[in-house]
N, C-alpha and C positions, 0 to 999 in steps of 0.2 A: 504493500500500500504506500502509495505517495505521501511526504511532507504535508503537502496539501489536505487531502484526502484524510487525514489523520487529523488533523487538525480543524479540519469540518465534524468530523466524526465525534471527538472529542467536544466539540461547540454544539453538537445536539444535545449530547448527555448529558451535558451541563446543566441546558436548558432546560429540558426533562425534567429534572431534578430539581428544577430553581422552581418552576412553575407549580403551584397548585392545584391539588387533585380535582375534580370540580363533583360537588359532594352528590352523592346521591338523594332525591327529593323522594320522601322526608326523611330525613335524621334527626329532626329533635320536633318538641311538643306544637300541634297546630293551633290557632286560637278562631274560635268563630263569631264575629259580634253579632247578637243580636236585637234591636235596635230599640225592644217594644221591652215590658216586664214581663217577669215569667208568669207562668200558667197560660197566655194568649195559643192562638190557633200555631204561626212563626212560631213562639219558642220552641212547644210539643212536638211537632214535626222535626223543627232542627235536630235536637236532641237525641230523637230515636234514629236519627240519620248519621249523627256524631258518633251514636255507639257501637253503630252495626259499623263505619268506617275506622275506629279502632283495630277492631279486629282481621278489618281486611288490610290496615297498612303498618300495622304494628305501632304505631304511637298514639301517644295523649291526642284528642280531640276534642279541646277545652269548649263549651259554651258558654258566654260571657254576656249580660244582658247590659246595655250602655243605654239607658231610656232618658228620654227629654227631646225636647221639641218636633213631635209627633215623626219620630224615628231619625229627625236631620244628627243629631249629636253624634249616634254610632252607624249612621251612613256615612257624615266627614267624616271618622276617624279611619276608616278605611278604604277611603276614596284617598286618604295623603299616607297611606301606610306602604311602607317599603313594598315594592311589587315581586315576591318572593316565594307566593305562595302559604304565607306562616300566617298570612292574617287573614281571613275571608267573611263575605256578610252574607248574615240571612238577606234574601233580596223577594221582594214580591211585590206585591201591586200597587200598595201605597208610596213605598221609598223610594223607588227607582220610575216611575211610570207617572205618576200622580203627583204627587209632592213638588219635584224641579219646577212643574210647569204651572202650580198655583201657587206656590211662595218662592221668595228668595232665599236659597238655598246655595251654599259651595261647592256643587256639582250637578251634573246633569247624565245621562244615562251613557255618554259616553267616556267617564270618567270609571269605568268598571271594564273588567272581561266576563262575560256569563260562563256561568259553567256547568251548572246542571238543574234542571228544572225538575221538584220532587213530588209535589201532591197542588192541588186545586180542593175548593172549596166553597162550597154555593152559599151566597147572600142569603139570610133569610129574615125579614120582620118579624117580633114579636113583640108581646105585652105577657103581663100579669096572669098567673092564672086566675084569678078574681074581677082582671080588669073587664069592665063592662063591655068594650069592647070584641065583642064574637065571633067579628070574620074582619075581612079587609074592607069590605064595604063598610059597614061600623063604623070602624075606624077610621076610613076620608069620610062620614059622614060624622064624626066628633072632632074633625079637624075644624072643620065648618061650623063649630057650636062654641067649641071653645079654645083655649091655649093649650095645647097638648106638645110635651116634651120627646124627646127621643134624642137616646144614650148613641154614642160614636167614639171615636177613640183618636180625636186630632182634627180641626176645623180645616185642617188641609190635605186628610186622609181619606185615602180610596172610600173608606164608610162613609165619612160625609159626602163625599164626590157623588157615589151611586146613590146612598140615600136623595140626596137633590135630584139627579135626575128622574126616581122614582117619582116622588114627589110632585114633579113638574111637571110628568105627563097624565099622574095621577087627579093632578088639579089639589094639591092641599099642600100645608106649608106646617111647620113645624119647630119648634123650638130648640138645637140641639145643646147639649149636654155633652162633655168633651172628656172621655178617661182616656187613661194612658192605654190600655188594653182591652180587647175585645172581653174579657173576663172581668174586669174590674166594670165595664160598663153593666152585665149582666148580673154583676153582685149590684146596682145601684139600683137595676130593676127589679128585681126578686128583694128589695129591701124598701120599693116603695116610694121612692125616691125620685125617679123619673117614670111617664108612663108608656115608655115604649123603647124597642134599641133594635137596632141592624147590627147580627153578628155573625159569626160563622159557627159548624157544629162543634171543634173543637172545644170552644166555651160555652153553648147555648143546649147540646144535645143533654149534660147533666141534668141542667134543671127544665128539662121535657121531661127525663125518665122522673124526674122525683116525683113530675106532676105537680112543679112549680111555677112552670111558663108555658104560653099558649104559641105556637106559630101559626102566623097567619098567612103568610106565600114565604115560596121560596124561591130559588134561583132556575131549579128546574126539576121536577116532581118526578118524585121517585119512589119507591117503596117501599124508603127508609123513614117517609113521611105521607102516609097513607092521609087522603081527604085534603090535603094540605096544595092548593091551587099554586101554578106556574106564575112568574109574571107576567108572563105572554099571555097565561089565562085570564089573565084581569086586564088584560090590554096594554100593560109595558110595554115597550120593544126595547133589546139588548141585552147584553150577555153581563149576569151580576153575581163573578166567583172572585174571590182572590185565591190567589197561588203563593206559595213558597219557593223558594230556591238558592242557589250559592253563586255568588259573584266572588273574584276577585278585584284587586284593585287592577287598572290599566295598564299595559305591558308586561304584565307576569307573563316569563318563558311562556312558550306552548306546551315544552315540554312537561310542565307542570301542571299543565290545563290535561294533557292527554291522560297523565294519571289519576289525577282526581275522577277524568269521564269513566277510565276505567275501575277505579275502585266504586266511581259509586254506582257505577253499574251490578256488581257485584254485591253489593250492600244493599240497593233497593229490590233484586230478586231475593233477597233473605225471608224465607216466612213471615219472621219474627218481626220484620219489619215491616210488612205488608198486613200482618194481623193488628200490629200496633197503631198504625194508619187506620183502617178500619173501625178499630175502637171508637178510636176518638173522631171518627167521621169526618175524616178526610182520604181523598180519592189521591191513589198512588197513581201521577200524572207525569211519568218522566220523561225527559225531553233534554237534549244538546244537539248542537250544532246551527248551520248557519240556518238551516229554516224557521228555528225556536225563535233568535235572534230576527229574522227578519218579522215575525208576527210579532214579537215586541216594539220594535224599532214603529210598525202602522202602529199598533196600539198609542206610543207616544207620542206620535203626528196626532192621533185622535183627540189625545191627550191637552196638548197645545193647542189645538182649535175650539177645543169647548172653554180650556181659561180665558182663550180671547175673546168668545163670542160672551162670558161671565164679564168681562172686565169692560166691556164696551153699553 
């Protein structure tokens, strides 16, 4: 071998040697914010998705609830978090889709990478079970008589969003009532407090079974809600679920994004995790890539044209 050649040889090894390994993802504990308080529809979901991904990727899969201003505090925290994959958010309908486009807020939906879409969940009205109110007619016919409150979880949150437009085509108007979570609103109602709330079944399906709350429509009839009208059947038109899911922050590797798709692919085929969904009555709705992304993306156009035609 040449002088040369030796000494190139030599100027590899080195470099080899100088340069650092590039680590294999993950290696240490992941953290997942989640933006709302816990017990909500987000937390429950996250959580049983965090534990079944433990076990497929070998590390801690921390849930972390960062709550305050109807999900913005631990949407920015993770919209300016190192893009690394160690920090990800629960993401769904209110924080990423809703929220940018009716408040000011430090980010807007392309300030994320999606990454996997876990369960859906249909809107549903309810009241009291003592509330006088007995179907949905009733009740836009006591909107009409008197001041009638209804619980929401954030005046800039997908529940007020859909609630309004229900509202609007319904012809009645309503006074909302603002908690941090879809569960906290539902303790306000079962406490008498407010007379009516838009939640999902994660938090509202309890106090059905206890025979504490009435539903009056839901998002779309099914036969986990026997007599219980569509909103199509009342005359609404549009589609009234929130969904779950995992965003990273923006320019996280790919190749970070590809193992998350694959573990949690393997994570949402788990029973245990499909039984546990079920429970708590939400629909295992999984979804990645660019199609999920491009029905988001109209979603948010939809999004930003109804705050404009609100703010006008």
């Amino acid at each position: 071998m040449t002088l040369l050649k030796l000494i190139a040889a030599g100027s590899t090894a080195l470099t080899m040697l100088a340069a650092p390994a590039l680590a294999e993802y993950p290696e240490k504990p992941i953290k997942v914010i989640v933006p709302w308080g816990a017990g909500g529809d987000s937390d429950l979901t996250t959580r049983v998705w965090a534990d079944a991904m433990e076990e497929v990727l070998g590390v801690p899969v921390a849930v972390i609830n960062k709550v305050g201003g109807t999900g913005v505090v631990g949407t920015t925290e993770v919209a300016n978090a190192k893009p690394d994959g160690y920090t990800l958010l629960n993401a769904g309908l209110s924080n990423v889709l809703v929220t940018p486009n009716f408040a000011q807020v430090p980010y807007d939906f392309d300030s994320f990478t999606p990454v996997v879409k876990l369960s859906s969940v249909p809107l549903g009205l309810l009241v009291k079970a003592d509330s006088p109110y007995q179907d949905f007619a009733g009740f836009v016919a006591g909107t009409k008589e008197q001041t009638v409150t209804q619980g929401s979880w954030g005046a800039a949150s997908s529940g007020t969003i859909l609630a309004s437009i229900i509202a609007d085509q319904a012809d009645y108007q309503v006074n909302y009532v603002h908690a941090n979570t879809t569960s906290e609103s539902m303790v306000s109602l079962i406490g008498g407090h407010i007379d009516s709330a838009v939640s999902f079944p994660p938090a509202f399906d309890p106090h059905l079974k206890s025979g504490a709350a009435r539903l009056l429509a839901v998002n779309t009839a099914s036969d986990a809600y026997p007599d219980v009208p569509s909103f199509a059947d009342l005359g609404v038109t549009g589609d009234f679920e929130g969904w779950s899911g995992i965003f990273a922050p923006k320019d996280v590797p790919q190749e970070v994004v590809d193992t998350l798709i694959e573990a949690s692919t393997k994570a949402m085929q788990d029973p245990k995790v499909i039984e546990a969904f079920a429970n708590m009555g939400a629909t295992v709705d999984y979804r990645h890539g660019q199609d999920w992304i491009d029905d988001m993306r109209q979603t948010y156009g939809i999004m930003t044209d109804a705050a404009a035609k609100m703010s006008n």
